[in-house]
Every structure is written in structure tokens, then in C-alpha cells.
N, C-alpha and C positions, 0 to 999 in steps of 0.2 A: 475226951473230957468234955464233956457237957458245959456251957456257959451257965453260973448258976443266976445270971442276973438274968438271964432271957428267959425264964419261965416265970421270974418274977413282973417282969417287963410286957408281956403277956398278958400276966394275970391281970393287972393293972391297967392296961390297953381295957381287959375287959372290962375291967370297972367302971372305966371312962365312958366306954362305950354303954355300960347298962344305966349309967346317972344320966348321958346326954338322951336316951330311951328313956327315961325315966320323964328328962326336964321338957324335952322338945321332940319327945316321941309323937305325940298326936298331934303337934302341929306338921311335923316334920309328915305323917301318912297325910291328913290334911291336903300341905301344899304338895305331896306326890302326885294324890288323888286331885287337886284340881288343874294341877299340871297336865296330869293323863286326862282328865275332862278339856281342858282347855286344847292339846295337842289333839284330841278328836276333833274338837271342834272344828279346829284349825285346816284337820285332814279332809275334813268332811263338807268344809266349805270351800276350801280348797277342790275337791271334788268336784260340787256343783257348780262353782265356778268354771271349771275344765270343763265339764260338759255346756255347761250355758253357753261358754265361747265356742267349744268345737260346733253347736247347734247353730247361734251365731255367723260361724264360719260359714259350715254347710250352706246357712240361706244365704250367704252372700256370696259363696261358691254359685250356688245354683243361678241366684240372678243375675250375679254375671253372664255365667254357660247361657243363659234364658237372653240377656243383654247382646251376646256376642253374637249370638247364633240368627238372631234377629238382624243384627247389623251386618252379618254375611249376606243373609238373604235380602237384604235391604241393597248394600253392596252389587251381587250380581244381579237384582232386578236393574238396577241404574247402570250395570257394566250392558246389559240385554239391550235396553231400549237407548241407550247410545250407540250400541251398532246397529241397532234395529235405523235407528236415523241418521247415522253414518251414511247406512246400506238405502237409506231413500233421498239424501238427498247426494250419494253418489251415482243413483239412476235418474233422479232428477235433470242434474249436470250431464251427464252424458245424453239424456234426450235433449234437452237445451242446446247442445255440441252439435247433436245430428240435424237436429232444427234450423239451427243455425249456418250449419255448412249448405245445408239442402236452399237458405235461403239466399246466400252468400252467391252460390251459384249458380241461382236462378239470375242471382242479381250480373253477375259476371258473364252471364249468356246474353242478355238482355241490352249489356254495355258492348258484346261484342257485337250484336246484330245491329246497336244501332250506331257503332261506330262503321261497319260494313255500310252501312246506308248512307253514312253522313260520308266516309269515303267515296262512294258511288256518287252520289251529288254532287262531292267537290271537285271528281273528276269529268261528269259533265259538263259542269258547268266551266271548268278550266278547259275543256274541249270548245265550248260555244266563246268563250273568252279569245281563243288561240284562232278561231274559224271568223269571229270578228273582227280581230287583230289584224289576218292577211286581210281581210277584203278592205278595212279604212286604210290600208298598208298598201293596199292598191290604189285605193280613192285619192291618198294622198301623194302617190308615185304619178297617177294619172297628171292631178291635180298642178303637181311638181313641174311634168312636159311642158301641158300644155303655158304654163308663167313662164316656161324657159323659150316657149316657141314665139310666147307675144314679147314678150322682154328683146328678143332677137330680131323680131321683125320690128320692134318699134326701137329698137337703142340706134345709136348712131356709136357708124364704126370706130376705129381707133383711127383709122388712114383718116376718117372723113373730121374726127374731131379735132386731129393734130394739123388738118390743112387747115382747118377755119381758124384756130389759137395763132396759127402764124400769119395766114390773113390778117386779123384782128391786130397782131403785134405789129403788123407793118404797117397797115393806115393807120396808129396812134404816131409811130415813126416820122409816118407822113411820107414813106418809099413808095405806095404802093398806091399804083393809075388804075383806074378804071381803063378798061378799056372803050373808046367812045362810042356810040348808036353811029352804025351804020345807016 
């Protein structure tokens, strides 16, 4: 069984639909058509804008790559000539080193010959020192006898000094006679 109000219901949909075609038909194609104008638009600028940026990109892709590539090279020029002057002023330093040692031990040969010399000298001269030493070591042994020879011959003995103090003590006494001239 057929619904008899739904063909009517239908029919009247249509109706609706052909008055609002009717009322707000050409505005209604109108605002389609400048919707679908406007939605191109939209697309189409949308578009060139997508390309103006990816063009955009591109160059600033590129100048970068152009930026990087330069500052690589830039990079290993300055990585180059820092070991370039590493590598000269570590031959530098090493000839400096050789120079140095070569001068070091001229100087150290020089210290040794002339400490050889000033050794040699000091021990001449410590020889003429030691060779002067015995002879005034004799002069003064000589020197030594002969005071001990005159001291000897001039001292007055111990027997002769102790007879004369007791002499002396007695005629203060008053014990002691001369003996008289014969």
C-alpha cells in the first residue's frame, strides 16, 4: 500500500521548490556563479601564490647552497693556512731548538775549557803556594834554631839563677860574708 500523502508531499516539495526557482532562482545562479568565480579566484591565487613562494623558496634555497658552499670554502681556506702556520711556526720552533742547543753547547764547551784552565791555574798556583810555604817553613824553622841558639847562649841557667836569688836572700838576711881580699 502506497502512502497516498507522500506523492502528495512530493508534489508540493515541487511546488516549493519551483516558487523558490521562481523567487530566488537568478539570484540563487548569481550567488553560484560568483561563488564559482570567486572560488577560482581564490584557487588561482592561491596558485600563484604557491608558486611565488616555492620561486621564493628556490632562491633562498639557492642562496643559501651559494651562502654555505662559500663559507665551506671559506672554512677550509682558514682550516689550510692555519696549518699551513701550524706547520711553519712548528719548523720555526724546532730550528730555534736546534739553534739553541747547538748554542747551549758551544756555550757548555767553552765553560768547560775555561773551567779546565781556571782549574789548571788554581792548581799552580796552589803548587807555588805549597813550594813557598815549605821554604818560609824553613826560613822560619831556620829562623826558630838559630833564637833558640842565642836565647841559650845568652839566658842565664836555672843552677846559676837559683844561686844568685839565694845569694841575694842572704845578704838582705845579713847571713851572708863576703869572703875578704887576700
Amino acid at each position: 500500500m502506497a502512502d497516498p500523502k507522500k506523492p502528495a508531499a512530493d508534489g508540493a516539495d515541487r511546488n516549493v521548490d519551483q516558487i523558490r526557482d521562481i523567487l530566488f532562482g537568478g539570484q540563487m545562479r548569481d550567488y553560484e556563479r560568483r561563488f564559482q568565480d570567486l572560488n577560482q579566484r581564490f584557487e588561482a591565487e592561491i596558485a600563484r601564490m604557491r608558486e611565488a613562494q616555492d620561486k621564493r623558496l628556490a632562491q633562498i634555497d639557492k642562496r643559501l647552497d651559494d651562502q654555505l658552499d662559500k663559507l665551506n670554502k671559506l672554512v677550509r681556506q682558514e682550516i689550510e693556512d692555519r696549518n699551513g702556520a701550524i706547520d711553519d711556526l712548528e719548523s720555526r720552533l724546532q730550528q730555534a731548538a736546534r739553534t739553541t742547543r747547538g748554542e747551549l753547547n758551544k756555550a757548555l764547551e767553552a765553560l768547560g775549557r775555561e773551567l779546565a784552565q781556571s782549574d789548571e791555574r788554581l792548581r799552580g798556583t796552589i803548587a807555588d803556594l805549597g813550594t813557598s810555604l815549605h821554604a818560609r817553613a824553613g826560613e822560619a824553622e831556620s829562623a826558630l834554631s838559630r833564637a833558640g841558639a842565642e836565647l841559650r847562649a845568652d839566658k842565664v841557667g836555672r843552677d846559676d839563677l837559683a844561686a844568685l836569688l839565694t845569694e841575694f836572700a842572704l845578704r838582705l838576711r845579713g847571713e851572708f860574708d863576703l869572703p875578704s881580699p887576700k
